[in-house]
C-alpha atoms as one frame of an Amber mdcrd trajectory, in Angstrom:
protein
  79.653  85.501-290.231  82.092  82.800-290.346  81.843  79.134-288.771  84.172
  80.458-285.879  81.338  83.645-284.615  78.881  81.323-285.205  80.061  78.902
-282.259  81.620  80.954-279.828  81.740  79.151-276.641  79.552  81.375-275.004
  77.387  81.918-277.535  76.652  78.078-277.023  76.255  78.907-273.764  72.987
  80.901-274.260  71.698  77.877-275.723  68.548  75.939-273.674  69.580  72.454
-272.583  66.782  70.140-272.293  66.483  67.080-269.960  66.880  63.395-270.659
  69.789  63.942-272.226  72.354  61.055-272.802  74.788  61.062-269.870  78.148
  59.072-269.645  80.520  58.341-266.851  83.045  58.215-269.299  84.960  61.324
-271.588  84.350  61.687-275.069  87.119  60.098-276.990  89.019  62.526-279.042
  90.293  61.663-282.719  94.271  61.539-283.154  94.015  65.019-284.962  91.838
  66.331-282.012  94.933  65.075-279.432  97.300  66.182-281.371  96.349  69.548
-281.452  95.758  69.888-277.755  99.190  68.466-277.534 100.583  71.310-279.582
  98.783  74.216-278.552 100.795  77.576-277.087 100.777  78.629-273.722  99.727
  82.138-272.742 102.950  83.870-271.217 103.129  84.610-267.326 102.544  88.308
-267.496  99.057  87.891-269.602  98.290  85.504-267.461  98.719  87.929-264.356
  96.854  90.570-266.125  94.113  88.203-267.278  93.849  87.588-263.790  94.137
  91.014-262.671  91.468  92.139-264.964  89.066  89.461-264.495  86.409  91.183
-263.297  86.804  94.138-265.577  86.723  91.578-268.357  83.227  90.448-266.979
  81.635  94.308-266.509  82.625  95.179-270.477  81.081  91.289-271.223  77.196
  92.351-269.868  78.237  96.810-270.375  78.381  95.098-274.575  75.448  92.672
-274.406  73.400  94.171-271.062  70.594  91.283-270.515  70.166  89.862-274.559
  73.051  87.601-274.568  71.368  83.905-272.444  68.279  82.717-272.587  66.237
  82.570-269.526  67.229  79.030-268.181  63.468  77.413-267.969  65.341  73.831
-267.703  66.682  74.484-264.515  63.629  73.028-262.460  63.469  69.926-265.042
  66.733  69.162-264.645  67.240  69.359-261.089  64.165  68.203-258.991  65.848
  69.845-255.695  64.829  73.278-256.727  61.003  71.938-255.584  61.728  69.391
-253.562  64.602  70.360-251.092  62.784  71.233-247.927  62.784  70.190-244.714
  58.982  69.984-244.244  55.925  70.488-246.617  54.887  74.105-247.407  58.379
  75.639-246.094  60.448  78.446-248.050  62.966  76.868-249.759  66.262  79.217
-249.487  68.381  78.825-252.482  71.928  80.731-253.574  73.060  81.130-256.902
  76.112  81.638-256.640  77.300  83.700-260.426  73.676  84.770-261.525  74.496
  87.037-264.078  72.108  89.602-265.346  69.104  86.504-263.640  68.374  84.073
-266.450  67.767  81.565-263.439  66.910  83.586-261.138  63.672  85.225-262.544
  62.346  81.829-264.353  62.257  80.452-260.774  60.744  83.409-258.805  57.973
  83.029-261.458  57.415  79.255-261.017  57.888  78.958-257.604  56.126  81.464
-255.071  57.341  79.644-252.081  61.846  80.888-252.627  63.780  83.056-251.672
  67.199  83.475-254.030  70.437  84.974-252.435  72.018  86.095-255.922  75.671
  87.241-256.077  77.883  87.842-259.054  81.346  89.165-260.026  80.287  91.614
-262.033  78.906  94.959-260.422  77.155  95.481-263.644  75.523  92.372-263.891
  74.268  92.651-260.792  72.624  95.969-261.199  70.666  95.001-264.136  68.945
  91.919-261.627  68.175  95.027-259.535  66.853  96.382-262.390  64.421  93.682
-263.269  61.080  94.275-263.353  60.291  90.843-261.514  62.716  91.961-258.856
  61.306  91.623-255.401  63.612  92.436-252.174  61.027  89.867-250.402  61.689
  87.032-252.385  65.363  88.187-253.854  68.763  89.686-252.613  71.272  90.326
-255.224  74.653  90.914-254.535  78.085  92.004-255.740  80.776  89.012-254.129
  84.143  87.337-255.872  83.640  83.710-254.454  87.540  83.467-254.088  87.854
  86.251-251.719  84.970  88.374-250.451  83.231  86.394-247.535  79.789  85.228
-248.231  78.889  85.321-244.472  78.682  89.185-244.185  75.614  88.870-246.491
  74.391  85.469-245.763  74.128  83.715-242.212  75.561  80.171-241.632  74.105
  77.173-242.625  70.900  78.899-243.872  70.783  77.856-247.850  68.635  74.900
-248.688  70.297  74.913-252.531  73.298  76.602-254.183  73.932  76.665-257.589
  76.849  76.745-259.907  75.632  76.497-263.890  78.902  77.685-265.642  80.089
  79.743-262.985  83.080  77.369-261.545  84.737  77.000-264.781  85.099  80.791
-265.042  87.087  80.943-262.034  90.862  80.560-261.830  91.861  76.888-260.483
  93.865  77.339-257.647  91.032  79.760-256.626  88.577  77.158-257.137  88.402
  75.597-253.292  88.147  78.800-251.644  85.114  79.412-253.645  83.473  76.237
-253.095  84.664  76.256-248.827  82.332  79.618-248.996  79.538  77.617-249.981
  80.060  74.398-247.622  79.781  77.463-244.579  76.295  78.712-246.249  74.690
  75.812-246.363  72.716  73.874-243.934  73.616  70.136-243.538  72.144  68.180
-245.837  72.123  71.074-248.702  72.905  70.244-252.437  75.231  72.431-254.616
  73.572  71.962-258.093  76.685  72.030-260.549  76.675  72.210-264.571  79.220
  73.583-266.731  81.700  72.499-269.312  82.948  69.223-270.048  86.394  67.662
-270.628  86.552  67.620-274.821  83.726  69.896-275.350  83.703  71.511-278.708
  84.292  74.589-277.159  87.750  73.408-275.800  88.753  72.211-279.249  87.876
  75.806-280.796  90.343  77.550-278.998  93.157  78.620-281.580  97.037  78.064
-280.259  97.703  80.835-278.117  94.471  80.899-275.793  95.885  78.301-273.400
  96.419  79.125-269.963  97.055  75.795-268.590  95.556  72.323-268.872  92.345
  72.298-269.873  92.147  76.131-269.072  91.454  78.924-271.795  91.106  82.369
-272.473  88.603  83.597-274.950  89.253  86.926-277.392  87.397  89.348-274.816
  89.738  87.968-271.501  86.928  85.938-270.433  88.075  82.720-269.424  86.975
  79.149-268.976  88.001  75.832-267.692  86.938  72.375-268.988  86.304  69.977
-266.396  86.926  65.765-265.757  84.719  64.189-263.295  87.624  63.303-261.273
  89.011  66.902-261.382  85.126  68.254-260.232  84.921  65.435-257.663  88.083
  65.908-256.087  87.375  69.547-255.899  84.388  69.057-253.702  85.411  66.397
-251.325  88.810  68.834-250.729  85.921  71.343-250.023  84.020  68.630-247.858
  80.908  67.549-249.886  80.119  64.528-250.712  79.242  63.514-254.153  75.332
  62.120-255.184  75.487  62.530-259.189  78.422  63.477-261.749  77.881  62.662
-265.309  78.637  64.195-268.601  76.593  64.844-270.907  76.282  64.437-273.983
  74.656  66.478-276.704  74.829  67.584-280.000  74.368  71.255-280.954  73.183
  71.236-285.168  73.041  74.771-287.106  71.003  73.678-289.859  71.743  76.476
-291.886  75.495  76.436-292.256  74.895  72.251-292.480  77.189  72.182-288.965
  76.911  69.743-286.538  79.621  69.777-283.416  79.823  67.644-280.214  79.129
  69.435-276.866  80.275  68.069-273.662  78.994  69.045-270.282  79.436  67.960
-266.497  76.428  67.961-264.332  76.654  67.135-260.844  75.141  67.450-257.375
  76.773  67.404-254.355  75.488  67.133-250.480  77.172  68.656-246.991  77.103
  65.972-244.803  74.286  65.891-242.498  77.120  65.156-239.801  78.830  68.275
-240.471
């Protein structure tokens, strides 16, 4: 397999992050080679664009109909990473009610029913087929789990879920999958889920990730937005992008770092630069 399979942005997605990781408020600095060929890369014509976009959620049922539930690891960092996922509840001993929002086939999900008997997960995805194969879970419960089929930019999350209700939501590379002018509308459905005072928990890519830098000319849909070779896409966000997004949306903003970590394939003597942006951000008690 050549360098190129080998570190395929999603495949780096599958990949466990672990905590106390070195975080920066700044971007990685590129070298003049690196800038100069984001400066020179091709942009994807209008018409693929509008099928790419047309087809995005067929793109997303042939991703899991090829790799069904072996592609991610289960995500066992989540609850290291993000204290809210145990601590976000109003009073001692109460359910905590927590959405992810894009849970795939339930890497997150089903690490989290396991650790935590007191949740309940609200668990919607594009994908029809991803969804199915939560359902299909042995470790899925309809008392402690709902799963869902919902696009975020246009069904409404309230026909399944009642206002202000969710404790937690969570978006780990989910956002940067979405189109960016139909970013907002996907965030304003989660500001109307949950309660005041509830946390989105946020991680995806970062501005300059190695992943970005990978894409060949040809594969750019617009700044710092990409298409991969099966139509997936993905976006590669700054802090002041992400932030802007969620105040625009209403939220205020408690943590947004990068992060900064190094991903080393000992075997092929490779060692690249990954870049990621985690975040949290509140609804105003007020609202």
């Amino acid at each position: 397999m050549s360098v190129t399979g080998k570190l395929d942005s999603l495949t780096l997605d599958g990949l466990d992050v672990f905590p106390h990781q070195p975080t920066d408020l700044s971007e990685r600095t590129l070298t003049p080679e690196e800038m100069e060929k984001l400066r020179s890369d091709r942009v994807v014509s209008d018409f693929k664009q509008q099928k790419l976009e047309t087809d995005a959620q067929k793109n997303w049922d042939l991703f899991y109909k090829r790799n069904t539930t072996n592609f991610f690891k289960d995500r066992h960092w989540t609850t290291r990473e993000f204290d809210e996922l145990k601590n976000c509840r109003e009073s001692q001993g109460q359910k905590l009610v927590l959405l992810e929002a894009g849970c795939g086939v339930g890497n997150c999900i089903f690490p989290l029913l396991e650790e935590d008997l007191s949740i309940f997960i609200y668990a919607c995805d594009f994908s029809p087929r991803a969804v199915e194969f939560v359902k299909q879970n042995a470790l899925y419960c309809t008392e402690r789990c709902l799963a869902f089929q919902c696009d975020l930019t246009k069904d409404d999350l309230q026909a399944t879920i009642q206002v202000e209700t969710v404790d937690v939501a969570t978006l780990i590379f989910v956002l940067s999958a979405i189109h960016p002018e139909k970013m907002q509308r996907a965030l304003e459905q989660l500001f109307k889920v949950l309660r005041p005072g509830g946390i989105v928990l946020f991680r995806d890519y970062g501005l300059y990730d190695h992943a970005m830098l990978r894409f060949k000319s040809g594969n750019k849909l617009g700044e710092n937005f990409y298409v991969r070779q099966d139509g997936t896409r993905s976006f590669f966000f700054s802090r002041e992008y992400l932030a802007g997004l969620f105040q625009q949306a209403g939220f205020e903003t408690l943590v947004n770092e990068y992060v900064l970590r190094e991903t080393v394939n000992k075997k092929e003597g490779l060692c690249v630069p990954r870049v990621f942006l985690q975040s949290k951000f509140c609804k105003p008690v007020s609202s």
